[in-house]
C-alpha positions in Angstrom: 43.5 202.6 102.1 46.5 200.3 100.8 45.9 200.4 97.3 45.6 196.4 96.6 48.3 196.8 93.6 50.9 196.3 96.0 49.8 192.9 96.8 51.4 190.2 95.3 50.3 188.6 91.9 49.8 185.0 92.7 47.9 183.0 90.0 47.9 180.2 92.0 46.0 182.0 94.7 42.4 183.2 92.9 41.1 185.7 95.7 44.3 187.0 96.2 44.4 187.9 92.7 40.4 189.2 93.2 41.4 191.0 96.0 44.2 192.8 94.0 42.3 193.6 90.9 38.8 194.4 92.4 39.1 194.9 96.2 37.8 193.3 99.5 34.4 194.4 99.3 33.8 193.6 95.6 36.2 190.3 95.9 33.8 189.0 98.9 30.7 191.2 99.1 29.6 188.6 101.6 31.0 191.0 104.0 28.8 193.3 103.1 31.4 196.6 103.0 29.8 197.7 99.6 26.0 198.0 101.4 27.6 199.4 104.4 29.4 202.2 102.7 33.0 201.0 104.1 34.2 199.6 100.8 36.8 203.1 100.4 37.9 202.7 103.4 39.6 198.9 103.7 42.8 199.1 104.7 45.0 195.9 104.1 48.2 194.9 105.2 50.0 191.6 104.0 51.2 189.8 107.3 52.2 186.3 105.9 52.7 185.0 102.3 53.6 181.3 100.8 54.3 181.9 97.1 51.9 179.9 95.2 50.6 178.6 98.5 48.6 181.1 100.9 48.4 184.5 102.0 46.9 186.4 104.9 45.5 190.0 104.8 44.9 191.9 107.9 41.8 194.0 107.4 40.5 197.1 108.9 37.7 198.6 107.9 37.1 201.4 110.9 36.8 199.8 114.4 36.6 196.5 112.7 39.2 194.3 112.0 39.8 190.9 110.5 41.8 188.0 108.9 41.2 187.5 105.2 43.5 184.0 104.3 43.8 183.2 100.5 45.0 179.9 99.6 45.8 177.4 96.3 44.0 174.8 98.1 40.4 174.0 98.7 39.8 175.8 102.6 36.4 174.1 102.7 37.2 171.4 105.7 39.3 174.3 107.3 35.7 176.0 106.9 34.2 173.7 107.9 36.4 173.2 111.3 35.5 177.1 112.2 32.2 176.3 112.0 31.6 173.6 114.1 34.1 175.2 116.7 31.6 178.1 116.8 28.7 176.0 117.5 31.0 173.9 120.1 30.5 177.4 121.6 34.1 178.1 121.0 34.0 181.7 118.8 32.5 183.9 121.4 33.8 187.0 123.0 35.2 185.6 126.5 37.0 181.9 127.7 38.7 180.4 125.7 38.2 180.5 121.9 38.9 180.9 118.3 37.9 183.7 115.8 34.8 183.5 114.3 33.9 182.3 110.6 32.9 185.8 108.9 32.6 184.4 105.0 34.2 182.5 103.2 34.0 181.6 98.7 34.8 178.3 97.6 35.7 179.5 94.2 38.2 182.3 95.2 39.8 179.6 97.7 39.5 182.6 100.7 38.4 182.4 104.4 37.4 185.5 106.2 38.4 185.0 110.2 38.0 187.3 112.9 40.5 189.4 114.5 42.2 187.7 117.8 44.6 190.3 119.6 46.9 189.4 122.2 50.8 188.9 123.0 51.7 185.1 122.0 52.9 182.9 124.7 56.4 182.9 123.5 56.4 186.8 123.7 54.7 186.3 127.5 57.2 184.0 128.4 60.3 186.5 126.8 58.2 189.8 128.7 58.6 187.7 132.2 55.3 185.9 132.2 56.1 182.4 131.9 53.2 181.0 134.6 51.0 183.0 132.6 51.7 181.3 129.2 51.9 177.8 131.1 48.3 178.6 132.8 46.9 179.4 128.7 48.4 176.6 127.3 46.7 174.8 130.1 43.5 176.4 129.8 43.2 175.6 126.1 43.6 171.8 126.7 41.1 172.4 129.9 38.4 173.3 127.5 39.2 171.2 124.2 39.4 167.5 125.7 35.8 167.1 125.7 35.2 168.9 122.2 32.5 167.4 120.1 34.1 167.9 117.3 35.4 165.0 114.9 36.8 167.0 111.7 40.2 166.5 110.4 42.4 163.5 109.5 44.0 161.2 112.1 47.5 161.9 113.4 49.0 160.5 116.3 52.5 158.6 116.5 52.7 156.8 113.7 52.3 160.3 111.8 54.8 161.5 113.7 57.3 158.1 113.2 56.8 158.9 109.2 57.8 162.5 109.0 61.3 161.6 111.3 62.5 160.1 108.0 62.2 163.4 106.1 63.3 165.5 109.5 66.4 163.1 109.5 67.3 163.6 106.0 67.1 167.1 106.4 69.4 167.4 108.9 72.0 164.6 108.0 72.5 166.3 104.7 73.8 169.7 106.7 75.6 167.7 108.9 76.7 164.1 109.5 77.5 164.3 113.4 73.5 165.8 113.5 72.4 163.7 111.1 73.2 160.6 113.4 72.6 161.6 116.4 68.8 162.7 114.7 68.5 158.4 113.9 69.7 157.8 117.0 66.6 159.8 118.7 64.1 158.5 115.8 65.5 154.7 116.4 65.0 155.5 120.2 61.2 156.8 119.5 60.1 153.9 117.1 60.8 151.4 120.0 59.0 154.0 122.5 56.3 154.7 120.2 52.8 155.2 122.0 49.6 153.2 121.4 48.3 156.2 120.3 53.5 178.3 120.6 52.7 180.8 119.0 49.5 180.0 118.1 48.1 180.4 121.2 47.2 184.2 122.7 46.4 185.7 125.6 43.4 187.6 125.5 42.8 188.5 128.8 40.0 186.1 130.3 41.7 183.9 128.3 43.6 181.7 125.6 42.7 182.3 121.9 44.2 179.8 119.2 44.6 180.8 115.9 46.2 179.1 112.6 44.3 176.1 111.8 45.6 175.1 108.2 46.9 171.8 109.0 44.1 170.5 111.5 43.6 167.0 112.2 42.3 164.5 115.2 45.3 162.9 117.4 45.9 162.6 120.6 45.9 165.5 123.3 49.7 164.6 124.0 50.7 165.7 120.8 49.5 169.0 121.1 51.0 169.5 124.8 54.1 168.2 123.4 54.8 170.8 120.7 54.1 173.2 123.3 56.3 172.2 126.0 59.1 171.1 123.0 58.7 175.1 122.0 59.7 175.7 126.2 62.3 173.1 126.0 63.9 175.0 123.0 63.4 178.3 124.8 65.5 176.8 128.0 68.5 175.2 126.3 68.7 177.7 123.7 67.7 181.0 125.0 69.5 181.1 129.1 67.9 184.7 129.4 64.4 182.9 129.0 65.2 179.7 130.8 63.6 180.7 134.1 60.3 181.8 132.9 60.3 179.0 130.0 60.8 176.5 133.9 57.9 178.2 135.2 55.5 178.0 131.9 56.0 174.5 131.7 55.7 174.1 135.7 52.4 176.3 134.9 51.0 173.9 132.2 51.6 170.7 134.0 49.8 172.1 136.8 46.8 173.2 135.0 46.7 169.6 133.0 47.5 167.3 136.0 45.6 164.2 135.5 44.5 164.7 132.2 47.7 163.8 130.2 49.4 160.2 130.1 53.2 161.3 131.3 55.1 158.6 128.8 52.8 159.6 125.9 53.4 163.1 126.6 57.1 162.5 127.0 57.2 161.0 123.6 55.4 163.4 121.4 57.6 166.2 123.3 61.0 164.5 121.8 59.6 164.2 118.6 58.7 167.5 118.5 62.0 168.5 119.6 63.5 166.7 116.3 61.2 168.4 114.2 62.3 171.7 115.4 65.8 170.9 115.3 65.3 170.2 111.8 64.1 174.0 111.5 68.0 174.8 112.6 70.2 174.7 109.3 67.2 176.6 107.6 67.5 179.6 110.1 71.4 179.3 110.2 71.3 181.7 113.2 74.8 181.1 115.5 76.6 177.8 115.8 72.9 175.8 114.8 75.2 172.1 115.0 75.8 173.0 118.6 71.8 174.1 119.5 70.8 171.2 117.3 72.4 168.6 119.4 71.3 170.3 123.0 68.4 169.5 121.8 68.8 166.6 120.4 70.3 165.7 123.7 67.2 166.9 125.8 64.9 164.7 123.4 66.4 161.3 123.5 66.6 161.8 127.5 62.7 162.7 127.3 62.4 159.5 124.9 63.5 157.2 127.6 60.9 158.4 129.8 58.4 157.5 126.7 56.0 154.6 127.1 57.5 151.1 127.1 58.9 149.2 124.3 56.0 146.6 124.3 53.5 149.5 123.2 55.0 149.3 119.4 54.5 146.2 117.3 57.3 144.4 115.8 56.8 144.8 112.8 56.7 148.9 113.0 59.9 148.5 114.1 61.5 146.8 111.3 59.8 148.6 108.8 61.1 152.2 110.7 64.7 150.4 109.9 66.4 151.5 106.8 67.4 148.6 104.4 70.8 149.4 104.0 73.5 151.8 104.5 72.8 154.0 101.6 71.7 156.7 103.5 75.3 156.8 105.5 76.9 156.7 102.4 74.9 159.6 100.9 75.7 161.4 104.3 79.3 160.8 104.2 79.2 162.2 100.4 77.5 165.5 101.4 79.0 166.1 105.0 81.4 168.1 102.9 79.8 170.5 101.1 75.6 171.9 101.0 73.7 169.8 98.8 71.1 171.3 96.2 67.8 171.8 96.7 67.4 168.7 94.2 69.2 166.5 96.4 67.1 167.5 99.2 64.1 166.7 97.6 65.7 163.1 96.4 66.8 162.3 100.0 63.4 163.2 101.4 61.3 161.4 98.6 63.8 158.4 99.6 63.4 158.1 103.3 59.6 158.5 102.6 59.0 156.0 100.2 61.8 153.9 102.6 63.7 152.7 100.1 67.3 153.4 101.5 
């Protein structure tokens, strides 16, 4: 067993800190390890940690294994979305699905998750299996179109219109020329704007979709998009992937022919190119101003294929518009130099509230 001192001390996160002091089976004896004589023998491994956020434990515990995810937050509609997957009939052992709600405590702020194993797409598409990632990805919207399941809050477009502003500020701050050519795309998308990874696995006989922190209701497109946006980056950015990246998205649009709108889908994919360009600086890996604006490039070409400028009121329009040229200006002052973390939280509390 990993003893559970070398976790991190998180105040912020109570069942980490229960899990640490007391361990898994005393922290959640919903699991029942203590009656089953397993508590000695839990095993955990930190995989993923947020400071003052959330955290995720792998657990084993002999043949079994699971997900044990801490957080600061309240992860009762999170909870509550596990559950009703599983009686959509989506947490079994074939098809597609998600892992099963094992317990969860509402005090300690901690969900316990079954264990999905399985290569991601991205890794399928990088091993040579790029149909087989595009016929996943397909599968998965196959089976969740028709879900009866109505948890979460709405995001569509418009949700996606708001964060540009932040996305833009981000990038304009470590670098003008990017910075620009990032308004250009979101200026391009607010006219387009519809009416309304690595999270998916292969298992075998099929996908399984994990990470469901930030759930909500939008659009199917949406969804598609990111994924093919993720291919798009693979292609431009990656040329020793670009053929299999061709054939997963060849893959996917085979599977979901007929059941996605193509100008919808074409928008949400641009704006999820933007949002992983704004990933770039952060990563800093090679020239990022050059891979920015490839895909920069590919988004604003997908945005003219978007759905037609009547789709967006007026009055969206304007109000996407920024009042005046103080955000140029506070460009031009920081295309020399990085700016703070301060400033970077100014500019983005700015271009959210709109008021430059």
């Amino acid at each position: 067993m990993r003893p559970t001192a070398q976790l991190p001390d998180d105040p912020r996160l109570p069942g980490l800190v229960a899990i640490r002091d007391s361990g898994l089976a005393r922290a959640i004896p919903a699991l029942g390890l203590e009656e089953g004589g397993e508590a000695g023998g839990v095993e955990l491994v930190l995989c993923g940690y947020h400071p003052g956020a959330r955290a995720t434990l792998e657990a084993r515990v002999g043949p079994r294994r699971f997900a044990v995810k801490t957080f600061a937050d309240d992860p009762a509609p999170e909870a509550a979305l596990y559950q009703a997957l599983g009686a959509a009939g989506l947490a079994g052992d074939s098809g597609a699905r998600v892992p099963p709600l094992l317990a969860w405590d509402h005090d300690l702020r901690v969900l316990v998750i079954g264990w999905l194993e399985g290569p991601t797409t991205h890794e399928l598409v990088k091993q040579g299996q790029g149909r087989r990632a595009g016929e996943l990805a397909a599968q998965w919207v196959q089976r969740t179109v028709s879900l009866p399941v109505n948890l979460g809050l709405p995001f569509g477009a418009a949700g996606m219109m708001h964060e540009t502003r932040a996305w833009i500020g981000t990038l304009g701050i470590a670098d003008l020329s990017v910075g620009v050519a990032a308004r250009g795309l979101a200026e391009a998308l607010a006219r387009t704007e519809p009416r309304d990874a690595r999270h998916i696995l292969d298992l075998g006989d099929g996908p399984g979709v994990i990470d469901w922190h930030r759930f909500g209701q939008g659009p199917v497109e949406l969804d598609a998009g990111m994924f093919l946006a993720t291919l798009s980056r693979l292609r431009l950015l990656h040329q020793a992937h670009a053929g299999e990246a061709t054939l997963a998205e060849q893959a996917f649009l085979e599977g979901t022919r007929g059941m996605l709108d193509e100008r919808a889908l074409a928008w949400h994919r641009a704006a999820a190119l933007l949002q992983l360009t704004e990933r770039l600086p952060i990563a800093g890996r090679g020239d990022w101003r050059a891979r920015a604006h490839a895909l920069l490039a590919e988004a604003m070409r997908l945005a003219k294929h978007a759905a037609p400028r009547e789709s967006i009121a007026s009055r969206r329009r304007a109000a996407f518009r920024f009042k005046s040229p103080a955000l140029e200006l506070v460009l031009q002052a920081l295309s020399t130099r990085p700016a703070t973390p301060e400033e970077l939280d100014q500019i983005r509390a700015l271009l959210r509230e709109g008021q430059v």
